[in-house]
NUMI-222855 format. One record per residue: residue number from 1; chain; x negated, y, z of N, C-alpha, C in turn. Coordinates in nm, 3 decimals. Layout:
NUMI-222855
(NUM; "A"; (X; Y; Z); (X; Y; Z); (X; Y; Z)) ...
//
This chain:
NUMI-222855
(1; "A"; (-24.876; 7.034; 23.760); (-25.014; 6.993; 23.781); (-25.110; 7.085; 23.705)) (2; "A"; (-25.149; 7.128; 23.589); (-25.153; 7.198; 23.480); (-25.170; 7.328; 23.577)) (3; "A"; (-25.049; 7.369; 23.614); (-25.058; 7.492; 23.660); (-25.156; 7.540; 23.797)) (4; "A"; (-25.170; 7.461; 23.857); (-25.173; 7.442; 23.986); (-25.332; 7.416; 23.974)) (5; "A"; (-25.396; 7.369; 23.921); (-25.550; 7.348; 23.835); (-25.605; 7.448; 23.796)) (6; "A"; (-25.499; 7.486; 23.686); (-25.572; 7.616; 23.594); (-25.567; 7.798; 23.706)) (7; "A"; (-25.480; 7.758; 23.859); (-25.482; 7.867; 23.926); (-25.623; 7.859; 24.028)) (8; "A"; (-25.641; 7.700; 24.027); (-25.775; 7.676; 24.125); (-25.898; 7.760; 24.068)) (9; "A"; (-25.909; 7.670; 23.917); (-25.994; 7.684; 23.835); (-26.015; 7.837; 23.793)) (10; "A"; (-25.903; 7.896; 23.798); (-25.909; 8.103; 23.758); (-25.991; 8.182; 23.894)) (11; "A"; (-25.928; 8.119; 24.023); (-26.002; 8.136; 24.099); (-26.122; 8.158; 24.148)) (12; "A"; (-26.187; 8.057; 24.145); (-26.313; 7.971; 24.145); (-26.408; 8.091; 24.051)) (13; "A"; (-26.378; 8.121; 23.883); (-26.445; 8.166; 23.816); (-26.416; 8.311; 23.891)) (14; "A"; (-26.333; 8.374; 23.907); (-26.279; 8.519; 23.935); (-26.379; 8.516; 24.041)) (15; "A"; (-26.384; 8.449; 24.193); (-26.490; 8.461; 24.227); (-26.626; 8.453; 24.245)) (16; "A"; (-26.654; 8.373; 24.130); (-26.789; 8.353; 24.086); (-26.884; 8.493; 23.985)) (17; "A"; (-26.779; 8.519; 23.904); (-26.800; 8.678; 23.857); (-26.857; 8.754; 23.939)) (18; "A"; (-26.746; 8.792; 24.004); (-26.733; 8.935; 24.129); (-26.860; 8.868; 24.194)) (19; "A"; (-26.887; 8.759; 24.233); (-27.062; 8.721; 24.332); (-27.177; 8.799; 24.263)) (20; "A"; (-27.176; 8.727; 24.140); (-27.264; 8.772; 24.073); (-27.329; 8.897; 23.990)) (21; "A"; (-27.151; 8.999; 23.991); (-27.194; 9.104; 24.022); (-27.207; 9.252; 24.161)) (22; "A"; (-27.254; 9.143; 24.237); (-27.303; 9.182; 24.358); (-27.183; 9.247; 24.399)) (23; "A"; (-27.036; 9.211; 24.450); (-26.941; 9.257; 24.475); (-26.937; 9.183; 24.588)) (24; "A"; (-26.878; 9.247; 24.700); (-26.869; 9.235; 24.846); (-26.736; 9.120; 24.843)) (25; "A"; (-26.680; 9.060; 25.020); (-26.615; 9.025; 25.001); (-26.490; 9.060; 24.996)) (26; "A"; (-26.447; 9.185; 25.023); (-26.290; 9.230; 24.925); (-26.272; 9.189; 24.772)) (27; "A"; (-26.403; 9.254; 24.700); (-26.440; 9.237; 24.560); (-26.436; 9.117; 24.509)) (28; "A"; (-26.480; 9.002; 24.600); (-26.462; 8.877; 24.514); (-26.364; 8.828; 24.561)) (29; "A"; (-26.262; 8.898; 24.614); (-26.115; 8.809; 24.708); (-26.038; 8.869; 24.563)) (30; "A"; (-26.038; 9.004; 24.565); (-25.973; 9.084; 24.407); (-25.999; 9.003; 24.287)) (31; "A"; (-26.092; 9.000; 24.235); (-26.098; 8.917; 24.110); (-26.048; 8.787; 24.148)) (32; "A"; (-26.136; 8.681; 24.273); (-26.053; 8.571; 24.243); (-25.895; 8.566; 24.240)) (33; "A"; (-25.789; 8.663; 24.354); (-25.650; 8.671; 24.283); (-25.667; 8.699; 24.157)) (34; "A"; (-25.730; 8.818; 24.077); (-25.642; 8.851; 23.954); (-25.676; 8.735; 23.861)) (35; "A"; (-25.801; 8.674; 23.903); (-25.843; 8.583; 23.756); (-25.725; 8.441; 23.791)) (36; "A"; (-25.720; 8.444; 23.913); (-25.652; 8.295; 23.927); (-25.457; 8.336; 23.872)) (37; "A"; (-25.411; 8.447; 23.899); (-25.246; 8.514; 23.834); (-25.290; 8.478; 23.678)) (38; "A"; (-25.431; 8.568; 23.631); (-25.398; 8.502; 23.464); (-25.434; 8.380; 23.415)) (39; "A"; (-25.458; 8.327; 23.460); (-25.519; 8.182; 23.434); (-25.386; 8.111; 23.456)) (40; "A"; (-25.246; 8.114; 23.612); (-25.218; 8.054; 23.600); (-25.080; 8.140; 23.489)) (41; "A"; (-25.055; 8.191; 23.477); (-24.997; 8.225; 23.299); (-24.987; 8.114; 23.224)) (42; "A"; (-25.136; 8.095; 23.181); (-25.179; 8.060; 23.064); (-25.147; 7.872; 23.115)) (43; "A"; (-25.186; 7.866; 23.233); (-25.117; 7.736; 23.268); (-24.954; 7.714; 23.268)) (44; "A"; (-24.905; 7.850; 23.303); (-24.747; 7.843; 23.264); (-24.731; 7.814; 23.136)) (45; "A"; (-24.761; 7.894; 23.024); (-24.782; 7.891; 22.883); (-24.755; 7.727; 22.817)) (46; "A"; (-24.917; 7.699; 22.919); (-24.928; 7.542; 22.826); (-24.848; 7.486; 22.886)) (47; "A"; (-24.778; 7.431; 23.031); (-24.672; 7.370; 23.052); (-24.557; 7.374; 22.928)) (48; "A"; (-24.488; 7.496; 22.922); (-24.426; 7.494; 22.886); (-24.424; 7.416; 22.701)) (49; "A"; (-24.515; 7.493; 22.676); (-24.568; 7.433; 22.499); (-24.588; 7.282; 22.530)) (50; "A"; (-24.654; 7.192; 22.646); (-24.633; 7.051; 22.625); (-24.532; 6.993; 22.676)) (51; "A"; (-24.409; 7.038; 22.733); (-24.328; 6.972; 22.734); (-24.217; 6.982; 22.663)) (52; "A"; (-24.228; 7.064; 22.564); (-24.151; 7.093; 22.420); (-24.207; 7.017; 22.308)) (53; "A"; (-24.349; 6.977; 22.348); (-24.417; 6.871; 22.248); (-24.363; 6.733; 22.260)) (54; "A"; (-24.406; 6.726; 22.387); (-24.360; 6.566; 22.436); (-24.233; 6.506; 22.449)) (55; "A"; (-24.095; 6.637; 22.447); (-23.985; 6.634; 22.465); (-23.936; 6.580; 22.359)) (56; "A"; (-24.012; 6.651; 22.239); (-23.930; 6.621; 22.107); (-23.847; 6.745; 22.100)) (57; "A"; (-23.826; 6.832; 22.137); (-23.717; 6.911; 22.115); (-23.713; 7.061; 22.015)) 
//
């Protein structure tokens, strides 16, 4: 879930950037992939760190 959010959410901003700096639509298709790959990382990341929390392990 986590992950799957934080790839919407990378998205969303990646192409909100690239809009605003007057980047066409290839330009804001590019950032929204790359921002939404690192975003969902970082959603991999925290998956992983909370279910080693919650696990107990």
């Amino acid at each position: 879930m986590i992950i799957i959010v934080s790839g919407i959410v990378g998205a969303l901003i990646g192409g909100r950037t690239a809009h605003k700096r007057g980047g066409n639509r290839k330009d804001i298709a590019q950032y929204a992939v790359g921002y939404a790959m690192a975003f969902l990382i970082v959603g991999m990341v925290l998956t992983a760190i909370l279910d080693r929390v919650l696990s107990g392990a």
